[in-house]
C-alpha positions as CSV (number, residue, x, y, z in Angstrom):
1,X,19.8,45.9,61.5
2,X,16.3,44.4,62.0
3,X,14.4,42.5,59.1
4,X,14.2,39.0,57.5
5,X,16.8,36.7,56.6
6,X,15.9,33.9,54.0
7,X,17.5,30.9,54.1
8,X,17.8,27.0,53.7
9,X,15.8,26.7,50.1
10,X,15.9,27.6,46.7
11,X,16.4,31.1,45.6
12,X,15.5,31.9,41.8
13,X,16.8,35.8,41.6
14,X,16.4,36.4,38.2
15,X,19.4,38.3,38.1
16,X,21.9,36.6,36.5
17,X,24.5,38.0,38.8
18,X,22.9,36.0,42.0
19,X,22.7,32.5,40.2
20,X,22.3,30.2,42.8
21,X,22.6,32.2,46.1
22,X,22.1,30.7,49.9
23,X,20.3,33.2,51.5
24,X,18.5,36.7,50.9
25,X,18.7,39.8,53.8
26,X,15.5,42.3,53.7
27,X,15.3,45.5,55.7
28,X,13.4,48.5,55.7
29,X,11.1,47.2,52.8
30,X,14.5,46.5,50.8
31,X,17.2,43.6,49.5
32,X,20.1,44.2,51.2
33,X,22.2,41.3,50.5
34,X,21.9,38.6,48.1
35,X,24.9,35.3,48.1
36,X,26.3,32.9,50.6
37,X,24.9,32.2,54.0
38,X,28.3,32.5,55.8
39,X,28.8,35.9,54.0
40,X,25.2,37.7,55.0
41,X,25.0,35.8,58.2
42,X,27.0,38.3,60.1
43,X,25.7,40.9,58.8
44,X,21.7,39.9,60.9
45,X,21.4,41.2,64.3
46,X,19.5,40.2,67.3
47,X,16.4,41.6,66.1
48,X,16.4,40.0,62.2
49,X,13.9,37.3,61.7
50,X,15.8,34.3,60.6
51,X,13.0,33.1,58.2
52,X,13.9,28.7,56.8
53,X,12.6,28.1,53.5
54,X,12.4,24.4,54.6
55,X,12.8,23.7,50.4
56,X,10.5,25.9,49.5
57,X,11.4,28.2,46.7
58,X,12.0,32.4,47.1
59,X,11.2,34.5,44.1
60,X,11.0,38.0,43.3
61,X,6.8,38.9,43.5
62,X,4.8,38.6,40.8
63,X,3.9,41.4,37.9
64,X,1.0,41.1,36.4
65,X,1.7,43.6,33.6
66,X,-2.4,43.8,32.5
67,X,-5.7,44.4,34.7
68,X,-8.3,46.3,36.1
69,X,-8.3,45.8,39.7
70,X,-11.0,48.5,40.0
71,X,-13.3,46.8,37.7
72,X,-12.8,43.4,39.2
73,X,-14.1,44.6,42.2
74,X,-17.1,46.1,40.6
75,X,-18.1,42.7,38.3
76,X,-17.2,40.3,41.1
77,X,-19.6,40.0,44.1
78,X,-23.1,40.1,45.1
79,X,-25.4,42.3,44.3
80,X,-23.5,41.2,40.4
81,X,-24.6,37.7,39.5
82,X,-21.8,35.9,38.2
83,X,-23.3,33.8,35.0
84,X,-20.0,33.0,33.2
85,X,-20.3,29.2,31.3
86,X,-17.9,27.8,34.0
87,X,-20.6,28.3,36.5
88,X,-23.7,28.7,34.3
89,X,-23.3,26.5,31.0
90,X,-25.5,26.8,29.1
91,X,-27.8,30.0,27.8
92,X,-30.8,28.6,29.2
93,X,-29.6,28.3,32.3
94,X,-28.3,31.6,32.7
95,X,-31.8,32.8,31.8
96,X,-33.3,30.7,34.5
97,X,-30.9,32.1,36.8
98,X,-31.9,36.1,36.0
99,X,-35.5,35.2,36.2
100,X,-35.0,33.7,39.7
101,X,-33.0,36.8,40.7
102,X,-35.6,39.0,38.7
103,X,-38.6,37.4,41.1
104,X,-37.1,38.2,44.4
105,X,-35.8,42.0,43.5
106,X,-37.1,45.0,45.4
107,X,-38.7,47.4,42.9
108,X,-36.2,49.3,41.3
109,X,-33.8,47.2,42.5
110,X,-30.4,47.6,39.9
111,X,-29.7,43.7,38.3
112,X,-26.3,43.5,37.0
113,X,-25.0,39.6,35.2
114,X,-21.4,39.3,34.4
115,X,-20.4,36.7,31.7
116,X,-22.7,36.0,29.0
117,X,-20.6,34.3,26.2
118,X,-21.2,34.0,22.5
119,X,-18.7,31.5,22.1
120,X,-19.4,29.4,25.5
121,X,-22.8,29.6,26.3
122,X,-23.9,27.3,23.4
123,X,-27.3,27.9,22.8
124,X,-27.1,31.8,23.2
125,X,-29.2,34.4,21.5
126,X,-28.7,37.5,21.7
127,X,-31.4,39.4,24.1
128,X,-32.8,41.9,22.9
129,X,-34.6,44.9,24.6
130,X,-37.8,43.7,24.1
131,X,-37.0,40.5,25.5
132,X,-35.1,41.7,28.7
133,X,-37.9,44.2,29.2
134,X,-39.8,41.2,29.3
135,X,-38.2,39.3,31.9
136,X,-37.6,42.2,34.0
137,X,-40.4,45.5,33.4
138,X,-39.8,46.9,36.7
139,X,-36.0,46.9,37.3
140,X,-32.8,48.3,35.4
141,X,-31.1,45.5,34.3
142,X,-27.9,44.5,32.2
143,X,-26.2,41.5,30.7
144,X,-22.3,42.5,30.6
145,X,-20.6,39.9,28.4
146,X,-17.9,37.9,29.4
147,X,-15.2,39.5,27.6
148,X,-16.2,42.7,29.5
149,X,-16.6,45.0,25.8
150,X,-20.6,44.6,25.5
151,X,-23.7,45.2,27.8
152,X,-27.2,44.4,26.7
153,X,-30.0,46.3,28.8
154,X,-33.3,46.3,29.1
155,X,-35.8,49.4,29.0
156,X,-35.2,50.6,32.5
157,X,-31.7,49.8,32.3
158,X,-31.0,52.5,29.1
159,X,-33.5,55.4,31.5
160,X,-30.8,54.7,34.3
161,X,-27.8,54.7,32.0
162,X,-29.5,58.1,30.2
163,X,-29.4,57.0,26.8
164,X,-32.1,56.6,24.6
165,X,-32.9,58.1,21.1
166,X,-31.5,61.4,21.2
167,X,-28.5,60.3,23.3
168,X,-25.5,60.3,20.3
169,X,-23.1,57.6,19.9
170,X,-19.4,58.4,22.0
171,X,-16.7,58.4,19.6
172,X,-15.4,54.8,19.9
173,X,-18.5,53.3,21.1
174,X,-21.2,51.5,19.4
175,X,-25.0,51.8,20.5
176,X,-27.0,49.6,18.5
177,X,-30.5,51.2,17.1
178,X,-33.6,50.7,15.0
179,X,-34.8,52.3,12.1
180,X,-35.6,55.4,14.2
181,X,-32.8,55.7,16.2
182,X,-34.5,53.6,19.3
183,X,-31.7,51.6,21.1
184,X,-32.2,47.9,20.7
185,X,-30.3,46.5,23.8
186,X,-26.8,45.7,22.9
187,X,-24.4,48.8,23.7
188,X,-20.3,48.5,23.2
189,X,-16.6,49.8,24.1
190,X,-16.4,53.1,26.1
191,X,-19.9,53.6,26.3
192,X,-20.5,50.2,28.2
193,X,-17.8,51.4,31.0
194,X,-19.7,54.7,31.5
195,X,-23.0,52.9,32.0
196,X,-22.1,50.4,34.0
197,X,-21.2,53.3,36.7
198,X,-24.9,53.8,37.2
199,X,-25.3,50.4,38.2
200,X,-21.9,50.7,40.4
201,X,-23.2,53.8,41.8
202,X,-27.0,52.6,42.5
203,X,-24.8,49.8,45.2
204,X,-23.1,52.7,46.9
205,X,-19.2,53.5,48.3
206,X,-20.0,50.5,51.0
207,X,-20.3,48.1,48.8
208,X,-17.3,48.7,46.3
209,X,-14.9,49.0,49.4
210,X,-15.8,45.5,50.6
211,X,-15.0,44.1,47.1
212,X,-11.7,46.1,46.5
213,X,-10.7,44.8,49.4
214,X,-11.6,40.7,48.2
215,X,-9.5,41.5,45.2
216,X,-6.6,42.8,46.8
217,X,-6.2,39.8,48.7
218,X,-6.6,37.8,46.3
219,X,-3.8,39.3,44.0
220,X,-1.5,38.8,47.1
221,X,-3.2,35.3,47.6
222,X,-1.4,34.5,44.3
223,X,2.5,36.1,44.8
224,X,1.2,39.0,43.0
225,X,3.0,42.3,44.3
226,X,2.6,44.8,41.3
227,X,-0.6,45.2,39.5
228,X,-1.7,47.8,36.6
229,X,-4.5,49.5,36.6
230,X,-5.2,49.7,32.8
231,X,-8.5,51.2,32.7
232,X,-7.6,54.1,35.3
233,X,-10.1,56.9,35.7
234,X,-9.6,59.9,37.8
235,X,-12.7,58.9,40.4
236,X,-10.6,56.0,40.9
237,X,-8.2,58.2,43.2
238,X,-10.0,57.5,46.0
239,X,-10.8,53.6,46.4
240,X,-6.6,53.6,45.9
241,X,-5.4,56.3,49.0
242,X,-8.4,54.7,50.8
243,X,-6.7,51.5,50.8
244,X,-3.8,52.6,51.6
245,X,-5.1,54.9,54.5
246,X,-6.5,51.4,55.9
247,X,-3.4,49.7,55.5
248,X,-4.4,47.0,53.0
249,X,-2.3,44.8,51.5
250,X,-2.4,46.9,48.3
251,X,0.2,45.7,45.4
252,X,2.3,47.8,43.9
253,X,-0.3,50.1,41.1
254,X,1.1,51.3,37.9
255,X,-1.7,53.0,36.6
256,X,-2.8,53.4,32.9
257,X,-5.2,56.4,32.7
258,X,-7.7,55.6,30.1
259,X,-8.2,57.7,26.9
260,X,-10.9,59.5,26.2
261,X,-10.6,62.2,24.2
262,X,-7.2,63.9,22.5
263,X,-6.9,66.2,24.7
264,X,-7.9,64.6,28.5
265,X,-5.8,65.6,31.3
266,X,-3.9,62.7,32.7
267,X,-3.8,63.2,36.7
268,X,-0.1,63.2,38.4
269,X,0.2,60.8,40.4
270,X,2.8,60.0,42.5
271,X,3.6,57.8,45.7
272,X,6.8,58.5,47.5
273,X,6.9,54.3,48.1
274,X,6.0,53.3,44.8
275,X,3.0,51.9,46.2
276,X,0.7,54.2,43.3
277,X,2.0,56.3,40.4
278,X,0.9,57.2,36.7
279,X,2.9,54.8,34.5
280,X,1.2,55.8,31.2
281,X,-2.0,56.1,29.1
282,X,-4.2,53.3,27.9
283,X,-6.3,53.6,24.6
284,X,-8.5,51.1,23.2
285,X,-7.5,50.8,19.2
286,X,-10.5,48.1,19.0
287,X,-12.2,45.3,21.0
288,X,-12.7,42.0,21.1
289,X,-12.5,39.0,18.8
290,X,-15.4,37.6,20.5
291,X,-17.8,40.6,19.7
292,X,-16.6,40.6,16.4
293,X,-15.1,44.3,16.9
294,X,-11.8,43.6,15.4
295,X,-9.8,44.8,12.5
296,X,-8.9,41.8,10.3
297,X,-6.9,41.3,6.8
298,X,-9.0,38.0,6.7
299,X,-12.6,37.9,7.8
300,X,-14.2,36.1,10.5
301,X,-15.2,32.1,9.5
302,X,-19.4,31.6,8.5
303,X,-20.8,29.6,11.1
304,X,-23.7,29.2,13.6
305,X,-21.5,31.1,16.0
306,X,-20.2,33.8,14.2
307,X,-23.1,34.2,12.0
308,X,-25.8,34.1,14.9
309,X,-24.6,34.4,18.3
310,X,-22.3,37.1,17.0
311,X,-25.0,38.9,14.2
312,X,-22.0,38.9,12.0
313,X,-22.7,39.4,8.6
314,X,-20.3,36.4,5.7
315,X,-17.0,37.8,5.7
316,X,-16.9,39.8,8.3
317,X,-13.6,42.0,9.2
318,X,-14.3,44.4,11.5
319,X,-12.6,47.5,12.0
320,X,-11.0,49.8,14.4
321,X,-12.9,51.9,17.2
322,X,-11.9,54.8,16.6
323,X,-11.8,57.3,13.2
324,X,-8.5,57.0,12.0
325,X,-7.4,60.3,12.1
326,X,-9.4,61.0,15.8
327,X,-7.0,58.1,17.3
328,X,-3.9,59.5,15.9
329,X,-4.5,62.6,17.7
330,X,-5.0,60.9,20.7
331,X,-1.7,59.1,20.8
332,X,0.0,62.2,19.2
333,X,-1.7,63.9,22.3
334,X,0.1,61.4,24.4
335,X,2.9,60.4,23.5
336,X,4.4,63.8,22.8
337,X,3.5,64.8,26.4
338,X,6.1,61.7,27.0
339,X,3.4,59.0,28.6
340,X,4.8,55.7,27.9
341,X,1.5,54.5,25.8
342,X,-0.5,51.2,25.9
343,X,-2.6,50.4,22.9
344,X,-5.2,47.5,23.0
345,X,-4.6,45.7,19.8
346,X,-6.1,42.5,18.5
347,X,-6.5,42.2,14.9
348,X,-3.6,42.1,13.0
349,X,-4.9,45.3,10.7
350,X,-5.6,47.0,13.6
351,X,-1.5,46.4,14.5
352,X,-0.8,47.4,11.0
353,X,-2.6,50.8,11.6
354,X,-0.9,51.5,15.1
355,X,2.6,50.2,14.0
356,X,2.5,52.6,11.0
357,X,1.7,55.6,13.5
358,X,4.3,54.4,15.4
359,X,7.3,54.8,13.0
360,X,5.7,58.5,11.7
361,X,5.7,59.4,15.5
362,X,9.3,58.3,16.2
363,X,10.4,60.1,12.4
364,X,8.8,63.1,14.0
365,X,9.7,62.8,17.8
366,X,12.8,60.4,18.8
367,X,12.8,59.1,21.9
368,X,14.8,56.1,22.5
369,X,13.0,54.5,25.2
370,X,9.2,55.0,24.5
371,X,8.6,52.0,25.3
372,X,5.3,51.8,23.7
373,X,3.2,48.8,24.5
374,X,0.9,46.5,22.4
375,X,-1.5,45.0,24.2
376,X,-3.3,41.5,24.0
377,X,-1.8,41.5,20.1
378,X,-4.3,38.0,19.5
379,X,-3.3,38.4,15.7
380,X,-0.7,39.6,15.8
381,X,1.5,38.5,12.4
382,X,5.2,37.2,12.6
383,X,6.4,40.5,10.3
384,X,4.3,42.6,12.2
385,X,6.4,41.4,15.5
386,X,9.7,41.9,13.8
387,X,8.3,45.6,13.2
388,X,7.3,46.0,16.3
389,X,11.1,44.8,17.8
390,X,12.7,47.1,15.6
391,X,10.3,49.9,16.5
392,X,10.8,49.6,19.7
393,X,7.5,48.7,20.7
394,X,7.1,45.8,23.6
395,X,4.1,43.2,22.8
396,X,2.2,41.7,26.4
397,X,0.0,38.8,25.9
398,X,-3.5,38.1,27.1
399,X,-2.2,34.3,27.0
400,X,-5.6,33.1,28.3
401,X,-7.3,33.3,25.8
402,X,-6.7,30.1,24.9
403,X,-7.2,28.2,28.1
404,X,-10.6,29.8,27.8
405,X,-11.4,29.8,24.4
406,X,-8.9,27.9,22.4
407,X,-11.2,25.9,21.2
408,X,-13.9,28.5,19.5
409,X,-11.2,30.2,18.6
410,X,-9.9,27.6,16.4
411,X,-12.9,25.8,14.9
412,X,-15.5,28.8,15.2
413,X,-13.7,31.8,14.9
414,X,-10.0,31.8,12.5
415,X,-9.8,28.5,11.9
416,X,-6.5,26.2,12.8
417,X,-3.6,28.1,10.7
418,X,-4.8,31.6,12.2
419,X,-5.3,29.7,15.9
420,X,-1.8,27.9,15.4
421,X,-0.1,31.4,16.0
422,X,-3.0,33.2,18.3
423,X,-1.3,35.2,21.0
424,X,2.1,34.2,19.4
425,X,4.1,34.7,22.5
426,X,6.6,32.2,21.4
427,X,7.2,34.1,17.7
428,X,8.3,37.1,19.8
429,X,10.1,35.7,21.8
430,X,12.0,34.1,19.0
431,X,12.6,37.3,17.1
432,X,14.3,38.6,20.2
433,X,11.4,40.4,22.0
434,X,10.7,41.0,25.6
435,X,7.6,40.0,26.5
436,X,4.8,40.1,29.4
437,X,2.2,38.0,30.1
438,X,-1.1,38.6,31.2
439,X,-4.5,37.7,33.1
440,X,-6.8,41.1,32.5
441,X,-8.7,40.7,35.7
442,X,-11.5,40.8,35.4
443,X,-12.1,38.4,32.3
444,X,-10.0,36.2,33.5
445,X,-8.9,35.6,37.3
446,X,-5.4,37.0,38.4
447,X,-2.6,34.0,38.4
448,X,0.6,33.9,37.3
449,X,1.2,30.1,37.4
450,X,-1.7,29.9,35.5
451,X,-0.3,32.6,32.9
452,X,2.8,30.2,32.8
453,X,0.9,27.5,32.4
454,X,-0.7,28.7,29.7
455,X,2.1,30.1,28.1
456,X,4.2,26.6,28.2
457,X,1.4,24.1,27.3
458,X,-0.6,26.2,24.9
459,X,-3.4,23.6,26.0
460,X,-7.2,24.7,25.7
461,X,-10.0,23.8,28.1
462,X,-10.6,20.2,25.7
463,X,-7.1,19.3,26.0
464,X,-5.9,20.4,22.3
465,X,-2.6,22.2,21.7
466,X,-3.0,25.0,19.7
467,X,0.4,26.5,18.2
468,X,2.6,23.9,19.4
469,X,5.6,26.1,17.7
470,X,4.2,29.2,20.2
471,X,5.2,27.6,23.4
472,X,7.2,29.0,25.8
473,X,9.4,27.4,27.7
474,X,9.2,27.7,31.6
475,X,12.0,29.8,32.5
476,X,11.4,32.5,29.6
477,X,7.5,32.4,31.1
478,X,8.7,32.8,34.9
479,X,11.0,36.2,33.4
480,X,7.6,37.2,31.5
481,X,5.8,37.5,34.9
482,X,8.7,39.2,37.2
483,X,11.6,40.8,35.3
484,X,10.2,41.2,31.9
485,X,6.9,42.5,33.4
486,X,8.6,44.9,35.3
487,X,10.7,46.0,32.3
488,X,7.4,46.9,30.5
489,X,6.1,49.2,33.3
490,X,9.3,50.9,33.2
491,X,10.4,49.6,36.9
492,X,12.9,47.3,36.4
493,X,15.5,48.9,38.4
494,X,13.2,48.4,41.6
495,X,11.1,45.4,40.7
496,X,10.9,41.8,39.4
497,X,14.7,40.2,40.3
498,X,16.1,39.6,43.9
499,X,18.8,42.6,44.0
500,X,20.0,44.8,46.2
501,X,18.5,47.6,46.4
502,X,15.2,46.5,44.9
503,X,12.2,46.4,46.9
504,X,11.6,43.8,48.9
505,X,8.8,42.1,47.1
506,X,9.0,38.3,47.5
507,X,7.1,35.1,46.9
508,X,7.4,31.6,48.7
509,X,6.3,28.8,46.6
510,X,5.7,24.9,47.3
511,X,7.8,23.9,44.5
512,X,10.5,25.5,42.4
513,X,8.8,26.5,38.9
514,X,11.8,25.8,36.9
515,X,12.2,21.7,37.7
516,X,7.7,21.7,37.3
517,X,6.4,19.9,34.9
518,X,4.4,22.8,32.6
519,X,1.2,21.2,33.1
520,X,1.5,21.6,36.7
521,X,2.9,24.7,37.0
522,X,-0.9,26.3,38.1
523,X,-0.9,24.2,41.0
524,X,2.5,25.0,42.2
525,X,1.2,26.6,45.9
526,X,2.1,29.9,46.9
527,X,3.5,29.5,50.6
528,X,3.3,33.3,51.5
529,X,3.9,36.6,49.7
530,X,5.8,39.4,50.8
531,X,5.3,42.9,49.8
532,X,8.0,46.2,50.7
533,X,9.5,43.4,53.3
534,X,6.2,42.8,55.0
535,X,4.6,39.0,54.7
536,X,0.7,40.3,53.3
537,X,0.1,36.7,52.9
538,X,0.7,32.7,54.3
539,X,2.5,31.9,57.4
């Protein structure tokens, strides 16, 4: 029997029937034994790779149960100028920076800026068409906000995107327009995605190959072996088999197709190895809280960020993104086909609305393991969570938001008793809920640490603790990024615990996780990652 044999460290299964083993035996891409060294030993040959932890710690690989690896590879990379507030504080800045790019363009040339942010960039205004066209007369160009759900474009931008006047608004998309119909520059939702493709395109296949390669390795760069694909679109097919066909060190893709209409066709797709498959469907119930396209029981807080960074009018609550009765029969669509579904949920009346669906669905068509997933679930209310864990339904948590944003979100946006239970990870947990976390690469950058981090010190960017009640503690985090991850993507008898017979996806980190301190947990280094019993990463 050839393969690796682990030994000589820590080994945290997550299985609780391999507590505290010695060593770990891989072959053929699989666990084959999992206990004491003196037991497995014998059971190596000559031509298995006797591999000494040396102290480090073994785990199964990461899940990261949320993300867009497509789309990270189209926002990330030149010829898109990365202007998020981390790298570009402040508004004026970030102008500076397009007008610079603007004045060494090729005519024509397509100018795409990834991160403008209402709540981070503090002296943002909204650009308007007029202004864009402006800066740049000659070139398409867009602004794609930070939180990936709005795109402001310029004159030449909207010819290459074809939209202008007579163009109608996509059901669950927002255009914004003048008295006569004339787009003003900010577009929203599904109908930002579509545009953006022009732009994509304009780069060629060249281009996007070279940058879904980066972000492949840098998923594996951070122990992560299984990804989702939750904005998966058929033309996708083919930057997936491509990278497999090159033998890349692609993770694990559960895909998500996106939702479009009631009746879309979502494409088989099935890998013998588990490498790709169709896990489910993926529909957008609203957007963002930092739009201000979310569907609220109490309204937005009146300030100089809501009020004019945002253009939100005094006691604002949003509402959903779809008609009410058009999204139920897109998830009727769905679900009754038997796709596990994934809802993107933040406001808590948008929860209300797909957790009342929910129970008329499950009155109408039982099934006891649906499965059906609420995603991001900012909002989300501590009844509304004990609904959702007697429905059934499994809650994953965008948790970075408040790393990122914790502290508009509190003293801008909801103010400190709505912020003291944003992305309540810890209420569901307490209510008896399996939970995931999650990055949603690409508005924030895949890392699980960093999700467990997050999770356990609930600490924002200025050091504050919002929700001190919401913490997790570090071994329910570490199941929320392997086993209970791989629970929610409906692979948890081949993914996210050391057992036989499970895949042999495996990370080697610096330190065990579990004796960290929580505020160190993100720098915790990953040694090397192992993916279907292959190292794809380290030494």
């Amino acid at each position: 029997m050839s393969g690796t044999l682990f030994y000589g460290g820590t080994i945290v299964t997550q299985d609780p029937k391999y507590p505290a083993p010695e060593a770990v035996l891989i072959s053929c891409g699989k666990i084959v034994a999992v206990g004491d060294l003196a037991d497995i030993q014998p059971r190596a040959d000559k031509a298995t790779v006797k591999h000494d932890l040396a102290g480090q710690t073994l785990l199964p690989g990461f899940i990261e149960a949320h993300s867009h690896p497509i789309w990270a590879a189209k926002t990330r990379g030149a010829p898109v100028v990365d202007v998020r507030a981390n790298i570009v504080p402040t508004y004026a800045a970030l102008i500076g920076k397009i007008k610079r790019r603007v004045a060494v363009a090729d005519p024509g040339e397509y100018l795409l800026f990834f991160g403008l942010d209402a709540q981070l960039h503090p002296d943002m205004e909204a650009p308007t068409r007029a202004f864009l066209d402006a800066l740049a007369p000659d070139n398409p160009l867009g602004i794609q906000t930070s939180n990936c759900h709005a795109l402001f474009l310029n004159s030449a931008g909207f010819k290459a995107c074809g939209i202008d006047e007579t163009t109608p608004t996509p059901t669950g998309s927002i255009i914004e327009r003048d008295e006569n119909g004339v787009p003003t520059g900010k577009i929203a939702e599904a109908v930002t995605w579509t545009a953006l493709e022009s732009f994509y395109e304009a780069w060629g296949a060249r281009r996007l190959a070279e940058e879904v390669e980066q972000q492949i390795r840098a998923f594996v760069a951070n122990g992560i072996t299984t990804v989702t694909e939750h904005l998966y679109m058929p033309f996708y097919k083919a930057s997936y088999m491509a990278a497999l066909t090159q033998k890349l060190p692609l993770p694990r893709v559960a895909c998500y197709q996106q939702a479009t209409t009631p009746d879309m066709r979502v494409e088989k797709l099935t890998d013998a190895d588990d490498r790709l498959w169709m896990a489910g469907v993926k529909i957008h119930a609203d957007g963002s809280p930092f739009i201000g396209n979310i569907w609220l029981t109490e309204p937005y807080l009146s300030n100089e960020i809501t009020l004019e960074r945002m253009d939100l009018k005094p006691g604002h609550t949003g509402g959903p993104n779809y008609p009410q009765e058009y999204f139920e029969r897109m998830v009727r669509e769905y679900f009754s086909a038997g796709w596990q579904m994934t809802v993107h949920t933040q406001g808590d009346r948008t929860i209300d609305m797909v957790l009342d669906l929910v129970e008329t669905l499950l009155e109408e068509m039982p099934r006891p393991d649906h499965r059906f997933r609420l995603e991001h679930c900012a909002l989300m209310r501590r009844d509304q969570i004990r609904r959702a864990r007697d429905l059934g339904v499994q809650c994953s948590f965008f948790i970075n938001h408040i790393t990122h944003w914790g502290a508009p979100i509190e003293d801008a946006l909801f103010g400190p008793e709505r912020a003291a239970h944003y992305m309540p990870a810890g209420s569901a947990v307490a209510e008896g809920m399996r939970i995931s976390l999650h990055a949603d690469t690409p508005m924030t950058d895949a890392s699980a640490l960093d999700l467990m981090q997050a999770a356990v010190t609930r600490r924002a960017a200025d050091g504050r603790c919002l929700g001190e009640g919401e913490r997790l503690d570090i071994e329910t985090a570490l199941k929320s990024v392997t086993i209970d991850a791989a629970y929610h993507i409906g692979m948890e008898d081949q993914l996210g615990s050391i057992t036989p017979g499970k895949h042999a996806d495996l990370v080697i980190l610096g330190a065990n996780p579990l004796e960290t301190e929580g505020d160190r947990l993100g720098e915790i280094p990953i040694s090397s990652t192992w993916l279907a019993g292959e190292r794809v990463y380290g030494e």
